[in-house]
matplotlib code that plots the C-alpha trace (Angstrom):
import matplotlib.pyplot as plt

x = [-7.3, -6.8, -7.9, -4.3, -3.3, -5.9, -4.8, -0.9, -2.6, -3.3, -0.3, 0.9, -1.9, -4.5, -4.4, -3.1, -6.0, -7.5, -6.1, -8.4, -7.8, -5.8, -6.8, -9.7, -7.3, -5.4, -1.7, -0.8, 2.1, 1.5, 4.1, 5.9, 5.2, 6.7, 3.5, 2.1, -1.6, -3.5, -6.8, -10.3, -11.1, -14.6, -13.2, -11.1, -12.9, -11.2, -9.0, -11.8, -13.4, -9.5, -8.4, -11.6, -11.0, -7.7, -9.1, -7.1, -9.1, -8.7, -6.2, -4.2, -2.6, -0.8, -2.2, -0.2, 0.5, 4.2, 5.1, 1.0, -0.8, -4.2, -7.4, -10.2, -12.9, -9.5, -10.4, -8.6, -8.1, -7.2, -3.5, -2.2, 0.0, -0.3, 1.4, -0.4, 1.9, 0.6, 1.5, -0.3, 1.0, -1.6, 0.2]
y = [13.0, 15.2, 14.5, 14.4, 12.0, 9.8, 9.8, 8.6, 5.7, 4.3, 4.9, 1.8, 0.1, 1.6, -0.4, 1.0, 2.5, -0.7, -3.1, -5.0, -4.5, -7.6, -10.1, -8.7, -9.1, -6.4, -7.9, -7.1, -7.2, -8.4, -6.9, -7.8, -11.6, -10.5, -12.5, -11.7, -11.9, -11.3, -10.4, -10.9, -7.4, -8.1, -8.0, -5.7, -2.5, -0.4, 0.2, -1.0, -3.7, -5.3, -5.1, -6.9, -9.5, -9.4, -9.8, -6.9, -3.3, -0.1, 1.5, -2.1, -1.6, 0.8, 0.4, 2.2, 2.4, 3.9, 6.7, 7.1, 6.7, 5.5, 5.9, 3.6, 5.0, 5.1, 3.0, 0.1, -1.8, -4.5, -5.3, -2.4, -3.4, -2.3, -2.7, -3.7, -3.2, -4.2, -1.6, -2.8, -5.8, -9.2, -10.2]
z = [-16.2, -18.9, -22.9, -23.7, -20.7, -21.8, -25.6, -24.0, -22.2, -26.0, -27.6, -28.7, -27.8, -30.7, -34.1, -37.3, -39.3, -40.8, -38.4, -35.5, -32.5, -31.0, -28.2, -25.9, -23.0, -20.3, -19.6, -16.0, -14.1, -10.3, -8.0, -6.0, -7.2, -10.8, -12.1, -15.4, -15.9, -18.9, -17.6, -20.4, -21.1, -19.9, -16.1, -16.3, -18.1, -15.8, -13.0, -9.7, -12.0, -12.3, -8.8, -7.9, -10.3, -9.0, -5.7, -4.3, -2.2, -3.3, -1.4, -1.3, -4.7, -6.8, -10.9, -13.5, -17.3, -18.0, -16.0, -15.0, -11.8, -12.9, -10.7, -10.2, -13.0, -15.7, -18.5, -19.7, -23.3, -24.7, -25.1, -22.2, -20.3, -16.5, -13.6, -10.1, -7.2, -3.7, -1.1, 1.7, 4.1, 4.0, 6.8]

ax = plt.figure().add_subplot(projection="3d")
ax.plot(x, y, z, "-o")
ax.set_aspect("equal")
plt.show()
């Protein structure tokens, strides 16, 4: 990912100069359940470390931020929201 992809991923997310950052926590949206999570930020530091605490495989699940695929080693902070869809049947 490039410097400047990674700078989007914040947007929003970053404090205003000053400010502390909010709640330690990742909000995520579990499709196709429409379940919102908000995951400690201490299990979910990045993309892998949250779909294990999710209990989801990689490869099982979709993660992305806006328009942005995210990969395993992408970074997460507190307050992004994310959005885990399950493309694999558990059937």
């Amino acid at each position: 990912m490039t410097p400047e992809g990674r700078a989007a991923l914040l947007d929003g997310v970053r404090p205003a100069e000053g400010q502390p950052w909010p709640a330690k926590v990742v909000h995520v949206l579990c499709q196709p359940e429409e379940k919102m999570v908000d995951v400690p930020r201490v299990k979910a530091k990045n993309v892998g470390i949250l779909l294990k605490t999710l209990g989801l495989r990689q490869g099982t699940a979709i993660v992305a931020c806006g328009d942005t695929l995210l990969t395993p080693d992408t970074p997460l902070y507190p307050n992004q929201h994310v959005l885990v869809r399950t493309v694999m049947s558990s059937g």
